[in-house]
Residue frames relative to the residue before (quaternion, step in Angstrom):
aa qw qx qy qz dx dy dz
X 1.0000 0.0000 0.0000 0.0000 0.00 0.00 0.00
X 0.3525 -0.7501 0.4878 0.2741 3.69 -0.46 1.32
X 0.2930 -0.6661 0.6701 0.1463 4.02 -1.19 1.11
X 0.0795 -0.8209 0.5649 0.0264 3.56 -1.27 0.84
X 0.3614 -0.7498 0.5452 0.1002 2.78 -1.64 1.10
X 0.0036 -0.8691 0.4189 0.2632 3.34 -0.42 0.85
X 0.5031 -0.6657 0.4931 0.2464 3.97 -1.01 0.78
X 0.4697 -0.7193 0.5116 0.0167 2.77 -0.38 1.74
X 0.8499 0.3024 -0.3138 0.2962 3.57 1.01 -0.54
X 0.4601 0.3556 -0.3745 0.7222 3.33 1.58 1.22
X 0.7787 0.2172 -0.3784 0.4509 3.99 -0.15 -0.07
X 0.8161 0.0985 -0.2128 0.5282 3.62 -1.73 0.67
X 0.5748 0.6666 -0.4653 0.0934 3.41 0.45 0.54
X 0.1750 0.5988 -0.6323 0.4594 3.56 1.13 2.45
X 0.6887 0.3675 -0.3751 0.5000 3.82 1.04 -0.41
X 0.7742 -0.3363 0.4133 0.3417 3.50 -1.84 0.30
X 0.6229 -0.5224 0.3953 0.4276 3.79 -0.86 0.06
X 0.8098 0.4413 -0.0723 0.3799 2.64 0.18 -1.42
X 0.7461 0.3578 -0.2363 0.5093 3.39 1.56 -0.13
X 0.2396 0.7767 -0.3669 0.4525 2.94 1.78 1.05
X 0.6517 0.4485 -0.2546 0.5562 3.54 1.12 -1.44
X 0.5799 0.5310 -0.3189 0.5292 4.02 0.69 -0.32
X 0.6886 0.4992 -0.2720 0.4503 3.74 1.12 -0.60
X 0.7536 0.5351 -0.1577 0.3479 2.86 0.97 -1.50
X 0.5850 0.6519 -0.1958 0.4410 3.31 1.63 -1.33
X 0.5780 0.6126 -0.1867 0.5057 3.75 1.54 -1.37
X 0.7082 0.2845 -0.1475 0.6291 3.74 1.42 -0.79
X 0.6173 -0.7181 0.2363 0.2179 3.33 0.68 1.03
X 0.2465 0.7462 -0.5196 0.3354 3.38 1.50 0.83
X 0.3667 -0.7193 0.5546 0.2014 3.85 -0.92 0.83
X 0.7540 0.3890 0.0633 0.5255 3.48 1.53 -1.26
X 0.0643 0.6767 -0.7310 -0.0603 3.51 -0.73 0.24
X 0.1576 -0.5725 0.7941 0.1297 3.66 -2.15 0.49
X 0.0854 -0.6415 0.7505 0.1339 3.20 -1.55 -0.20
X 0.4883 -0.4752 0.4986 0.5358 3.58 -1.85 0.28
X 0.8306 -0.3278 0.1457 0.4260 4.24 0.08 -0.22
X 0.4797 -0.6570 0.5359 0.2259 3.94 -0.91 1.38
X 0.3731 0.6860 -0.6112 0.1287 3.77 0.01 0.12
X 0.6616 0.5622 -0.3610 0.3406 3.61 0.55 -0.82
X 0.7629 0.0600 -0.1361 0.6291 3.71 1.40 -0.15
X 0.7247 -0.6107 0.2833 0.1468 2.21 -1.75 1.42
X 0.4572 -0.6777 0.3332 0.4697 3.91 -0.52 1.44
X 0.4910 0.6677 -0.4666 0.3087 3.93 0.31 -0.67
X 0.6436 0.6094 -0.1714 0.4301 3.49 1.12 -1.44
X 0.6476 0.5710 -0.0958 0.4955 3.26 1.18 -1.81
X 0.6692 0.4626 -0.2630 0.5186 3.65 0.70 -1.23
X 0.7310 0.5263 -0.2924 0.3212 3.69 0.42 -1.15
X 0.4539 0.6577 -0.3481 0.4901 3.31 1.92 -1.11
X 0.8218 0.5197 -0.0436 0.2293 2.96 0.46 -1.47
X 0.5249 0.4697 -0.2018 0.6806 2.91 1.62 -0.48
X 0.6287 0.5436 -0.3198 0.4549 3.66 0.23 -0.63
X 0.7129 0.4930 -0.1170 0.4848 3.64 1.36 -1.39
X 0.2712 -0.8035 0.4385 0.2976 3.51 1.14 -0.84
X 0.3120 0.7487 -0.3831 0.4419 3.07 1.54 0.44
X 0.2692 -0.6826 0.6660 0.1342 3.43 -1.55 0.56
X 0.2532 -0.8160 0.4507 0.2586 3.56 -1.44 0.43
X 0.5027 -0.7881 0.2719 0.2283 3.45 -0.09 1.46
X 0.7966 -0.2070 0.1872 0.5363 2.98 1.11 -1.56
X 0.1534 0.7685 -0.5885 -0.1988 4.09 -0.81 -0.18
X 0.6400 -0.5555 0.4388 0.2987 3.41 -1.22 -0.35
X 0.5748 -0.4396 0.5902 0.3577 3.80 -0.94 0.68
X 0.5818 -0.5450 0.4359 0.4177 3.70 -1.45 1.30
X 0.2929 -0.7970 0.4844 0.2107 3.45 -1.09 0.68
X 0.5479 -0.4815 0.3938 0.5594 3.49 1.69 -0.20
X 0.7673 -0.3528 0.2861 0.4527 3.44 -1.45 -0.44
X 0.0839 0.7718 -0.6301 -0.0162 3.93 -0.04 0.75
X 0.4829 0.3791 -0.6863 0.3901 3.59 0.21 1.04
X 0.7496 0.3537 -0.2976 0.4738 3.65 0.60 -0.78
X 0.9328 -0.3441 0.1036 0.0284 3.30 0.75 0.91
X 0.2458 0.6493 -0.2487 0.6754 2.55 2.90 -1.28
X 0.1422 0.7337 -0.6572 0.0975 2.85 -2.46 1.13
X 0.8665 -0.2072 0.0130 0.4539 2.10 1.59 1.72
X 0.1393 -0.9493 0.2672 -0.0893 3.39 0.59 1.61
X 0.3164 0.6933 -0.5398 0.3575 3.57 1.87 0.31
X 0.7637 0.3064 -0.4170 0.3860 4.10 -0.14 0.44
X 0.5326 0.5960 -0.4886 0.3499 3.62 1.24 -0.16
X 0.5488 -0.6651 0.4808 0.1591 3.20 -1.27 0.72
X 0.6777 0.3926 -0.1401 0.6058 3.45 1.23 -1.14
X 0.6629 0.4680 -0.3321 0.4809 3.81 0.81 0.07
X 0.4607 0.6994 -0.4801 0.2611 4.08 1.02 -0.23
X 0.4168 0.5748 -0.4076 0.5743 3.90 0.97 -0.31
X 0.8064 0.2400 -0.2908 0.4556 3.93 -0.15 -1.31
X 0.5687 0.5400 -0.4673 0.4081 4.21 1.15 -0.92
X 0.7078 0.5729 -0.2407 0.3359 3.76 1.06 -0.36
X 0.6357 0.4974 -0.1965 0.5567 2.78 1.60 -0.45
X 0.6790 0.5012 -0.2766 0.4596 3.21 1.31 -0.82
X 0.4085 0.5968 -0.3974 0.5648 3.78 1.37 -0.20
X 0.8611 0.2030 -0.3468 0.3116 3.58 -0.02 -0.39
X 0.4167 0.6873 -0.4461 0.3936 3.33 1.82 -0.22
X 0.5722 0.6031 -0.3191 0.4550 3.36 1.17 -1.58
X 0.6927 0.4966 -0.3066 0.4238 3.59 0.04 -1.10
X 0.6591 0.5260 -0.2227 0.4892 3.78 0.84 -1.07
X 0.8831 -0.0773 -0.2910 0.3598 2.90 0.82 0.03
X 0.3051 0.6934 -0.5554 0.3430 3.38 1.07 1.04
X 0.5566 0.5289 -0.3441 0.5404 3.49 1.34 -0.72
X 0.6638 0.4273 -0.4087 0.4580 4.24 0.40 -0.06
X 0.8534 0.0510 -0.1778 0.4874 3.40 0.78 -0.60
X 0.8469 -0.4396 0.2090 0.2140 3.21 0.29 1.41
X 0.6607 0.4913 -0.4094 0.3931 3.55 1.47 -0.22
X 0.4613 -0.6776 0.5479 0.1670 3.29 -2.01 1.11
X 0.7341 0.3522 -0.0514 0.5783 3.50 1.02 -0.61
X 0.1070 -0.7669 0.5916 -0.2247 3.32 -1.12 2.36
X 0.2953 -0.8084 0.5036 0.0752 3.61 -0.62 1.14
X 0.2122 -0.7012 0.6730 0.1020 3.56 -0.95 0.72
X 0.0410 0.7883 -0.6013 -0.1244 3.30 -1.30 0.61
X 0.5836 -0.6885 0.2577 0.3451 3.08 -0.31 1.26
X 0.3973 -0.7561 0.4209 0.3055 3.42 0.89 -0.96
X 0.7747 -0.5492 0.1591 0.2698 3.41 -1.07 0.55
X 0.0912 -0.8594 0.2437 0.4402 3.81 0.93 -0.26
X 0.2664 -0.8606 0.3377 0.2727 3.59 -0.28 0.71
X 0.7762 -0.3998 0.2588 0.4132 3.77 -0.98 0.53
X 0.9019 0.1784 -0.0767 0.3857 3.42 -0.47 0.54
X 0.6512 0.4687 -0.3237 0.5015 2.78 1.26 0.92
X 0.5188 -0.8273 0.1643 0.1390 3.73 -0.62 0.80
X 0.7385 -0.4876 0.1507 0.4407 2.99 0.28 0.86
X 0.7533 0.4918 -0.0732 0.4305 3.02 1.07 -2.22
X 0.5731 0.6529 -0.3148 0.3823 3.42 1.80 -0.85
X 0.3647 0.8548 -0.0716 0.3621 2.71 1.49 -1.55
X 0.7532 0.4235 -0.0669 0.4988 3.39 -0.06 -2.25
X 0.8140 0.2868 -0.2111 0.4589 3.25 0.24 -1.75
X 0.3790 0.6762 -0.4539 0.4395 3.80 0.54 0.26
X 0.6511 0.4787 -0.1964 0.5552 3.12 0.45 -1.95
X 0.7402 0.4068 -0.3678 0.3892 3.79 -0.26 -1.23
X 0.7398 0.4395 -0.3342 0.3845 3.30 0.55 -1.11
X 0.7381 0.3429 -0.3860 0.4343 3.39 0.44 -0.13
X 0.8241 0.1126 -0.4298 0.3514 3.48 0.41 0.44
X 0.2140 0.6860 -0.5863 0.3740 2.80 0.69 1.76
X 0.3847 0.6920 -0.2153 0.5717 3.04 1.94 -0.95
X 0.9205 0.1679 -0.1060 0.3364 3.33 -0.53 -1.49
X 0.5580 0.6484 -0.4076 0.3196 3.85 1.08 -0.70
X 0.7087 0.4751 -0.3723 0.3653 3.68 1.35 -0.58
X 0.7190 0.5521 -0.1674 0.3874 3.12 1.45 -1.36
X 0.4069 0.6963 -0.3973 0.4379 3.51 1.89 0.71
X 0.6427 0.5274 -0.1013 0.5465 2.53 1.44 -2.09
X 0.7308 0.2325 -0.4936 0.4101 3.47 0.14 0.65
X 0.6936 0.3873 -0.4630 0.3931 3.16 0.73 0.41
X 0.4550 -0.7154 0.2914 0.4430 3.16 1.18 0.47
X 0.4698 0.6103 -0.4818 0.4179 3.93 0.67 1.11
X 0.5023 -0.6702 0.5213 0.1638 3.48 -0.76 1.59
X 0.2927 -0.7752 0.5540 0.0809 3.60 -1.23 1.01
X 0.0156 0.8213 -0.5686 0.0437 4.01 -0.53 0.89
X 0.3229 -0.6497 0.6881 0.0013 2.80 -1.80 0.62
X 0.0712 -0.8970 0.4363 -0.0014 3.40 -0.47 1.21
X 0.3258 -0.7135 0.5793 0.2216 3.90 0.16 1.19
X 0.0473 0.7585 -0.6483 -0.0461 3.69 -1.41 0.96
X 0.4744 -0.6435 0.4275 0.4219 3.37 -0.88 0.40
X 0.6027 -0.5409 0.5292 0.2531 3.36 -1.90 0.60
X 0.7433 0.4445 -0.3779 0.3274 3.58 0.62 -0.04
X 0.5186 0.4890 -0.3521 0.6066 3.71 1.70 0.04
X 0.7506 0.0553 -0.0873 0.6526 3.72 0.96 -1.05
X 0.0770 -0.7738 0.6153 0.1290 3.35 -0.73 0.91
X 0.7184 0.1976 -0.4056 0.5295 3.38 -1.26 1.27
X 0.1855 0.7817 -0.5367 0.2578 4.06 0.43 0.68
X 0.4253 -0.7462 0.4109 0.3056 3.38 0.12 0.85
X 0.8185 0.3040 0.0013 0.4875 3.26 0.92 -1.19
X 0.2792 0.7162 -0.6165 0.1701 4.00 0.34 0.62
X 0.7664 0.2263 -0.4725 0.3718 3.76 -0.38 0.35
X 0.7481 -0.3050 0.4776 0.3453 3.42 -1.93 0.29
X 0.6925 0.3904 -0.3042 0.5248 4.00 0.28 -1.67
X 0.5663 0.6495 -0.3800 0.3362 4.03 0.38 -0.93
X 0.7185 0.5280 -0.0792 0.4458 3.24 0.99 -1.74
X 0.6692 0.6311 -0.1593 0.3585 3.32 1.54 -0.85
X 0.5653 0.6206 -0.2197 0.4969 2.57 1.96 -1.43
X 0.5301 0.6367 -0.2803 0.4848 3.44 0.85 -1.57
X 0.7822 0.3360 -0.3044 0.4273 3.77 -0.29 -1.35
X 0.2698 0.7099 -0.4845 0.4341 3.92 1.53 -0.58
X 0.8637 0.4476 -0.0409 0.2279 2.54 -0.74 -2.29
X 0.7100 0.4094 -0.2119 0.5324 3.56 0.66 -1.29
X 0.1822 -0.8898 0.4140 0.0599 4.08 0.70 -0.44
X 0.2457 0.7931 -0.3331 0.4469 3.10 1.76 1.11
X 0.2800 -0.7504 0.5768 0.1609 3.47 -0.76 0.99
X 0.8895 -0.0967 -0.2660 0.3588 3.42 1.72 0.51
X 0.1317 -0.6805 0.5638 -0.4491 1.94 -0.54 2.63
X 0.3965 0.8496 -0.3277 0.1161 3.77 -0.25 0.81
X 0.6394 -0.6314 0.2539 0.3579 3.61 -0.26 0.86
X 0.1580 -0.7379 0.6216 0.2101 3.78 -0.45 0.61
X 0.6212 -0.6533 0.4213 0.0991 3.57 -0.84 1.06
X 0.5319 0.6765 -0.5072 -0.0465 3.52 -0.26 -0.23
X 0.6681 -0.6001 0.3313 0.2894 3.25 -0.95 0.88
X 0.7494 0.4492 -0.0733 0.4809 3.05 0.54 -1.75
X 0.6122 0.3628 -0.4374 0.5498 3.92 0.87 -0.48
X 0.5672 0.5910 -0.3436 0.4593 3.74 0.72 -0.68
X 0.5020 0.5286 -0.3982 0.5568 3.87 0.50 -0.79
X 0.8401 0.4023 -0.1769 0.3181 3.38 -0.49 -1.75
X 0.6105 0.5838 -0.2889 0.4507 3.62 1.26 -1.25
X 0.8766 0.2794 0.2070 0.3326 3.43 0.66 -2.25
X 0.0816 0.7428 -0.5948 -0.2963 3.00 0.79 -1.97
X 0.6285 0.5942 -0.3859 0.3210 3.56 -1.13 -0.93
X 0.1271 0.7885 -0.6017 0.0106 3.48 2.00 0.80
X 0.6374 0.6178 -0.4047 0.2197 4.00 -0.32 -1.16
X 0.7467 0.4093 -0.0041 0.5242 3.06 0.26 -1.65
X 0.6915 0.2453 -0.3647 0.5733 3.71 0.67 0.03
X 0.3595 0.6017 -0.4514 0.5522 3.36 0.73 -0.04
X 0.7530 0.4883 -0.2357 0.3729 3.70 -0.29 -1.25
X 0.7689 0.3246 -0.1924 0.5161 3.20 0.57 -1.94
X 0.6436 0.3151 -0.4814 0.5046 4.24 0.57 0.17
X 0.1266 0.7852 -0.6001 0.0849 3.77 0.47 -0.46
X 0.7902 0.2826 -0.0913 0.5360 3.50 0.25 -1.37
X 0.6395 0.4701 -0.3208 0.5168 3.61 0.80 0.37
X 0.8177 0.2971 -0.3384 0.3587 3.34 1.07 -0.36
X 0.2583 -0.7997 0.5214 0.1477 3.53 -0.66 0.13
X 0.7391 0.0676 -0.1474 0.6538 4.15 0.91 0.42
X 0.1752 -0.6551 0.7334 0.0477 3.41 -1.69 0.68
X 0.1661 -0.7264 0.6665 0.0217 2.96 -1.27 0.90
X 0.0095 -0.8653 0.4728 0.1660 4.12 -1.24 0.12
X 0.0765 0.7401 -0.6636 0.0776 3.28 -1.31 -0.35
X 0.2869 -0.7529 0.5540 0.2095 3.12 -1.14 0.87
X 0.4943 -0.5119 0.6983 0.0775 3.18 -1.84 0.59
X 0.5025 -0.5056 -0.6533 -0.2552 0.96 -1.07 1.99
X 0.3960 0.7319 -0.4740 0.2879 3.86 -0.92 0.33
X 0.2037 -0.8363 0.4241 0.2816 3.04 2.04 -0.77
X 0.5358 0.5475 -0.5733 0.2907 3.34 0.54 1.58
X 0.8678 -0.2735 0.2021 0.3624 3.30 -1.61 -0.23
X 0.6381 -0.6871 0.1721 0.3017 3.25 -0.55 1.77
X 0.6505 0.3017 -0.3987 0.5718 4.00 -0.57 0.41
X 0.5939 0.5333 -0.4927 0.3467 4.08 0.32 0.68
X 0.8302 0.2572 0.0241 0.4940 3.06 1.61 -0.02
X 0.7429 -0.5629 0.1542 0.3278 3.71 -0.98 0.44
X 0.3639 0.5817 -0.4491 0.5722 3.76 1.74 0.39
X 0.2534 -0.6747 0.6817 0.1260 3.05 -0.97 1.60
X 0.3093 -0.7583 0.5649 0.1010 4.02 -0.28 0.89
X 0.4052 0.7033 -0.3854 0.4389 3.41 0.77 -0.95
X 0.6875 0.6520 -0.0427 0.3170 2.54 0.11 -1.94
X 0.8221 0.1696 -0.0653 0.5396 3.53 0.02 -1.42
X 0.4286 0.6523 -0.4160 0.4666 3.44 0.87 -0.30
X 0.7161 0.5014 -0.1017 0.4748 3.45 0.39 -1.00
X 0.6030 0.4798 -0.2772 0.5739 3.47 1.04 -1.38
X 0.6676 0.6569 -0.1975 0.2894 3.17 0.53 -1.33
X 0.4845 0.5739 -0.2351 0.6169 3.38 1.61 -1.41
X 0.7610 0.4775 -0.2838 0.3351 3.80 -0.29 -1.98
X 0.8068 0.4159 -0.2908 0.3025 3.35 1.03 -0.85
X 0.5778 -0.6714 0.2824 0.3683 3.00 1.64 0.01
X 0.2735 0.7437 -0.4613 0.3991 3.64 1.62 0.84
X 0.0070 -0.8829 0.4535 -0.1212 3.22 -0.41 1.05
X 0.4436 0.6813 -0.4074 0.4160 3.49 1.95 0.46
X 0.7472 -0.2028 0.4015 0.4893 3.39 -1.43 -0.72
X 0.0057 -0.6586 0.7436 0.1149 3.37 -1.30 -0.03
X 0.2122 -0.7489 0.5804 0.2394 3.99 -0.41 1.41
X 0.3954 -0.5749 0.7088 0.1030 3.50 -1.23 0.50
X 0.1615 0.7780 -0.5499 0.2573 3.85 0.72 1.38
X 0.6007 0.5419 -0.5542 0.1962 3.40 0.13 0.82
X 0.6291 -0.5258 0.3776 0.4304 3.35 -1.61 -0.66
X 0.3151 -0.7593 0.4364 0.3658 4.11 -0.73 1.42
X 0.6773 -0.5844 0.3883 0.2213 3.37 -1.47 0.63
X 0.7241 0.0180 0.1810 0.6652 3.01 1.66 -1.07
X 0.7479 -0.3795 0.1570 0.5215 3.50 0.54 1.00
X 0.6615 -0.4835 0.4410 0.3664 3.87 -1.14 1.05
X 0.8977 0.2239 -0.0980 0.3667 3.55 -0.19 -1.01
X 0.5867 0.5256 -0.3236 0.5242 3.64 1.42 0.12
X 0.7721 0.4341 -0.1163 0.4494 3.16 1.30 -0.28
X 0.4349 0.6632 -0.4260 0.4353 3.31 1.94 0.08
X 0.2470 0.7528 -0.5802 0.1887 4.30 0.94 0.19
X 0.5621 0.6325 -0.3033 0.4381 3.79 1.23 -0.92
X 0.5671 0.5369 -0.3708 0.5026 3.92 1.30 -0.64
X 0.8942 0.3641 -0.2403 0.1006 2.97 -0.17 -1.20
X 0.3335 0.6480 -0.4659 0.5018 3.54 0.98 0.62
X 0.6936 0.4379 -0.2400 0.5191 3.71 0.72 -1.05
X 0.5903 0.5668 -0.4229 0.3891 4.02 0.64 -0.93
């Protein structure tokens, strides 16, 4: 039976942050993610949490400036000083609230700069960061996005990501799933799914297309749900999309699966 996480930074998001994990918990989420908790202080975050009975599934490695737009700075060259620093923030405060499992986003690529620069950037920093998880016992990902929500993402396919995990040669080092960026990128959600299986380590959804809440669209869920079960996945699945009609009027898609 698939356990969800909902993403706090697309659901309930008419209430306050932090009174998000109180929302979510009331609609029978076990888990919340977000895109990343820096702006409050982990003590704050944990207490929510606690208070909610909720667990925290997953966030992301600082992404840089994501009001202005940054999404994520693991391939910039001129930014490897702050991707270092931001690895131990991450750690600081995955250890307060309990989470095992941190996303990198590669980040945007920027004009004038080569590909190859690019690549070896990327590797080198999570060569950097994939050990200094593993000792804290917190799993390291990499999350392919499509090119039509972020155009110029360094990283939007499944094979891309593969290369990367190649290259870097980390036993942790692993692919963050998302359905819905996968749809748009690939399709062939099942069957890739299978052949990384042992490579990935979180799933994320949304339907396609609009990138809401599953039945709004052409991803038979059912479907993967089920696959998902057979194969023996047994993490979170975040529930990152956009509601159709309010977070909690629109959660009718759960309840077959509870």
């Amino acid at each position: 039976m698939p356990k969800f996480a909902a993403n706090l930074s697309f659901l309930y998001a008419d209430l306050p942050f932090l009174d998000r994990i109180a929302a979510a918990a009331k609609d029978g989420f076990p888990a919340v993610e977000y895109v990343g908790p820096y702006d409050f202080p982990e003590e704050d975050i944990a207490a929510a949490l606690k208070a909610a009975h909720v667990k925290q599934a997953l966030f992301n490695l600082p992404a840089g400036d994501w009001a202005g737009g940054e999404r994520g700075i693991g391939c910039l060259p001129d930014r490897v000083e702050e991707f270092k620093a931001g690895v131990d923030k991450a750690i600081s405060y995955a250890k307060a609230l309990g989470c095992s499992k941190i996303n990198c986003l590669a980040g945007i690529a920027p004009n004038g700069v080569a590909p190859e620069t690019l690549e070896q950037t990327l590797v080198e920093n999570l060569k950097y960061a994939a050990p200094r998880l593993d000792e804290a016992g917190i799993k390291l990902l990499l999350e392919p996005i499509n090119l039509r929500d972020i155009p110029g993402f360094f990283v939007s396919t499944t094979d891309h990501a593969e290369r990367i995990l190649d290259a870097v040669g980390s036993d942790n080092l692993f692919i963050q799933y998302d359905i819905y960026h996968t749809q748009i990128m690939q399709g062939d959600l099942a069957e890739t799914y299978r052949r990384l299986k042992a490579k990935i380590a979180h799933v994320q959804l949304a339907d396609n297309p609009g990138r809401h809440e599953p039945g709004t669209g052409e991803i038979n869920y059912p479907y993967l749900f089920n696959m998902l079960d057979a194969e023996g996945y047994d993490g979170f699945i975040g529930c990152e999309y956009k509601p159709s009609a309010g977070t909690s009027e629109g959660l009718g898609w759960m309840k077959p699966w509870r």
